[in-house]
Structure formats: structure tokens, C-alpha cells
Steps between C-alpha positions, in 0.01 A plus 500: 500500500668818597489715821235734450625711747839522298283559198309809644833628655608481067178610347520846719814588360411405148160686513636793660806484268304419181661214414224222531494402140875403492540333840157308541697153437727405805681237590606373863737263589453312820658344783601152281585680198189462268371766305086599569411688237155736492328783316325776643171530263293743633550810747176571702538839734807328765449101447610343153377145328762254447522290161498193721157554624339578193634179304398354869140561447475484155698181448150247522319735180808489323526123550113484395539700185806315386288172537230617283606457184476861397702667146803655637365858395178406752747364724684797518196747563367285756811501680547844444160602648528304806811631583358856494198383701698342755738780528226746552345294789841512669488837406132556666643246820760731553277834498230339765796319756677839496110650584450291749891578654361854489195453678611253711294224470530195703377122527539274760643133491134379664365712134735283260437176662085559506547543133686200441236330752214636301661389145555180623121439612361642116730262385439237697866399539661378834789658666723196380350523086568915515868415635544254252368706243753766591800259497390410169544864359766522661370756727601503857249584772721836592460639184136437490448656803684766312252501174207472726625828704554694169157413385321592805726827538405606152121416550478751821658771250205466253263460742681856671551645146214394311213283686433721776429785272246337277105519535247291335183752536131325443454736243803313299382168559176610394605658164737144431194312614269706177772517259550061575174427509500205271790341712242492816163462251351127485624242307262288274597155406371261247409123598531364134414194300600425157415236190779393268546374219844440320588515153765216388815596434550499056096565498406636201248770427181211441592306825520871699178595362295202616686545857323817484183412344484262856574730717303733412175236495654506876487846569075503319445257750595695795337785389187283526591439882678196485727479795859610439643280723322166350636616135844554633519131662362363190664708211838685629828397423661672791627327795224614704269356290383293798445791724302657339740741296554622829807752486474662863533879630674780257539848514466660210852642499602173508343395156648607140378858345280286268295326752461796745316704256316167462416442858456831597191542300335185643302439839461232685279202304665615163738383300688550164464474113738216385846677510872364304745442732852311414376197487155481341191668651328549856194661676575658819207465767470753841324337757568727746674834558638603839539849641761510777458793756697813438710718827333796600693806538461373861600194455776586253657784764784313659618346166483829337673663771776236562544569041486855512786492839715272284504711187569832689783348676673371184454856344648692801739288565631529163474891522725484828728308319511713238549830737789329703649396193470884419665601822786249494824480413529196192734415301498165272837450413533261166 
């Protein structure tokens, strides 16, 4: 890779000489002869992005994209777009390290390696498996240490830039709380039981009827309080026949459109006309509906707080992107 220190030296008198465009492609020659050859591809205030670091970190999507199988008009606009992406979030990297130069932002070797410490025990790897690991990627411990700084460096900037200036007032969790309600409202769920009975495949119309005709005699009986769960043992042809019908615990989001209308308008006790479904006929039986407690706007306070925090530091993060993008120097250079 080239000396970037060389490279600045170069990119001053291009930028100040207007020449950029023509003499962003160099070419060294070192010590033994060979030829390293890079591309300047973006100009961000006084630091530049190499070519060899963007194809760096965008090498693995490409690799993924190329595996997938994809047209090569799909293949091309995927490729396309995560190029861009990937060169803006060098693009971004470059604005916040040259912040943090600015501001002067520090972390200490005792920071990096309680990170790594504290990564290691979510992961529950040993110190051996995380070196390993890194061998494996071909990532030495040095420049992890390095990754690990940058990451940490760039968090104290947000938190500086953007954390420290955001408050979550009761009055907003309050207003999310009313405007969520069902989210934190209580959930009902339906302890069902069904009776089946399957129509032969190649069936015709007389043999369907009289599969009817029974189980409706079924569902006349039940209405005179026969026991559901007797009549499923003895008449369903569903595989849980011998339980009873029993189909467990549902919520009703969990059922099709067609039954939750259906189930919906039952209570407890009650159970269903004889309805089609794909493979003859059924009666659906609730024996029991459960409400589970909602959250209070008490009880709901540190969730909606922690929600409310997250989305306003996405939004103003962007928006200080967006102004120091405004106030910087960029040039993408194609």
C-alpha cells in the first residue's frame, strides 16, 4: 500500500493546483523494483480514501453477491450499490476520526483491552478460541487492538456530539406510551379444540354431502350438551383425536383472517358452525380464553424510554452527519 504521508505531501499540490482529476492514479516503485499501484477515490477536507481499502472492505459482499446466482443486470446494481454504501461509510469514518483529532479525544490501552475482555465474556469465548478466531481471519492481535481503539474513539465522539445532548422528558414517554397503547395492552389467547373430519381425495359431490350430513348430526349433538371432548375422541379424524381435539394456546394473530373473525365472536364454552377447510370440514371448540396482563405506563417507562433514546439518537446522529458532510471538504473521484 502506499505511504500516506507521500500521498498527502501529492494530494496538497494537486488540490491546491487543481489537478486532482488527472493525477489521482499513481504509481510507486519500490526498493526491489516492483510497481504498487493505487487510486485515490475520495478527498475528505486533508485525508483521502485509497482504492485499496475500499475493495478491502468490500471484497466479502462482493464475493457474496457473485455466489448468489443473481442476472448479471442484478449483479451489477448490487455491486454498484454496495460500493457507494461502503464508500460513504469511509467517507463518514473519515469525517468523525478527523473530529475526534480535533477535539482530542483519547482512550487508554486498559479501555481497549476491557472491551475485548467484556466481548469475550458475552461471547463466552476463552482467550485461546478469540486468538484462534483471529488467526483464522487472518487478523493479527495488533490490528485488533487497532479496530477496537477506532471503535471506542468514535463512540466517545457520538456520545460528545450527539448522546450527551439528548433528553428523554416524561412527558415524551408518556405521549409514546398513549399513541402505543396496544403494544403494552393485554394479550388474549385462545386454548382451542377442534373435530375433523376429512373428505377423500377424488370424493365426489354424494360422498361430500353425507360427510357433511354426519358432521353436522355431530355438531346437533353438541348443541344438546354433549361433551366436545368425548365427540372429538370418538368422531375426529385429526391426530389429536385422542386428546381430545386438543390444539393448545393461540393468539389470535396467530390464526388465519377466516378463523379470527370466527373466534373472535365466541366466548369461552362456545364453539363453531361446521366450517370447509382444505381438507373436508371441522368445528372449532374454545374451552378457555386467557387474558395476559398488560404494562402500565409505569411499568412500561424504562422500555419506552430506552425506545424513544434509541430512535432520537439514530435521527441526530444522522443530522450531524449530514451537517459535517455540509461543512467538509468531499470529493468522490470516479
Amino acid at each position: 500500500m502506499i505511504d500516506e504521508r507521500l500521498l498527502k505531501h501529492l494530494l496538497s499540490w494537486i488540490f491546491y493546483t487543481g489537478f486532482f482529476l488527472a493525477c489521482s492514479f499513481f504509481v510507486i516503485r519500490s526498493a526491489g523494483g516492483s510497481e504498487v499501484v493505487d487510486r485515490i477515490v475520495a478527498i475528505v477536507n486533508d485525508d483521502i480514501i485509497l482504492l485499496y481499502d475500499l475493495n478491502r472492505l468490500i471484497k466479502p459482499y462482493e464475493e457474496r453477491i457473485k455466489a448468489s446466482g443473481y442476472s448479471y443486470e442484478e449483479e451489477r446494481k448490487m455491486l454498484f450499490r454496495v460500493r457507494e454504501d461502503a464508500l460513504n461509510m469511509l467517507i463518514d469514518q473519515k469525517l468523525a476520526d478527523q473530529e475526534i483529532k480535533r477535539y482530542k479525544i483519547s482512550v487508554s490501552r486498559q479501555e481497549i483491552d476491557k472491551a475485548i475482555e467484556r466481548m469475550k465474556e458475552a461471547r463466552f469465548i476463552t482467550d485461546e478460541d478469540f486468538r484462534e478466531e483471529l488467526s483464522k481471519q487472518g487478523v493479527t492481535l495488533e490490528e485488533y487492538h487497532k479496530n477496537v481503539k477506532e471503535q471506542i474513539l468514535r463512540e466517545k465522539l457520538v456520545n460528545r456530539e450527539v448522546k450527551s445532548k439528548i433528553v428523554v422528558t416524561t412527558e415524551d414517554i408518556k405521549k409514546y406510551y398513549e399513541s402505543h397503547i396496544d403494544e403494552y395492552a393485554g394479550e388474549k389467547s385462545y386454548h382451542l379444540r377442534n373435530i375433523v373430519m376429512n373428505v377423500p381425495e377424488g370424493a365426489d359431490e354424494t360422498e361430500k354431502l353425507m360427510i357433511l350430513k354426519k358432521m353436522e348430526a355431530v355438531l346437533s349433538k353438541l348443541k344438546q350438551g354433549e361433551s366436545f371432548e368425548k365427540f372429538a375422541k370418538s368422531y375426529s379424524d385429526s391426530p389429536q383425536a385422542f386428546e381430545g381435539g386438543d390444539l393448545g394456546l393461540f393468539k389470535i394473530d396467530e390464526l388465519s383472517s377466516q378463523l379470527q373473525k370466527v373466534i373472535k365472536a365466541l366466548e369461552a364454552g362456545e364453539f363453531t358452525d361446521v366450517l370447509d377447510y382444505d381438507k373436508g370440514y371441522q368445528i372449532l371448540y374454545v374451552q378457555e380464553i386467557k387474558n395476559t396482563s398488560g404494562k402500565s405506563l409505569e411499568e412500561a417507562t424504562a422500555e419506552v424510554s430506552q425506545k424513544l433514546y434509541k430512535e432520537i439518537v439514530d435521527k441526530k446522529y444522522i443530522s450531524w452527519l449530514e451537517d459535517l458532510r455540509s461543512r467538509s471538504h468531499i470529493k468522490i473521484i470516479r
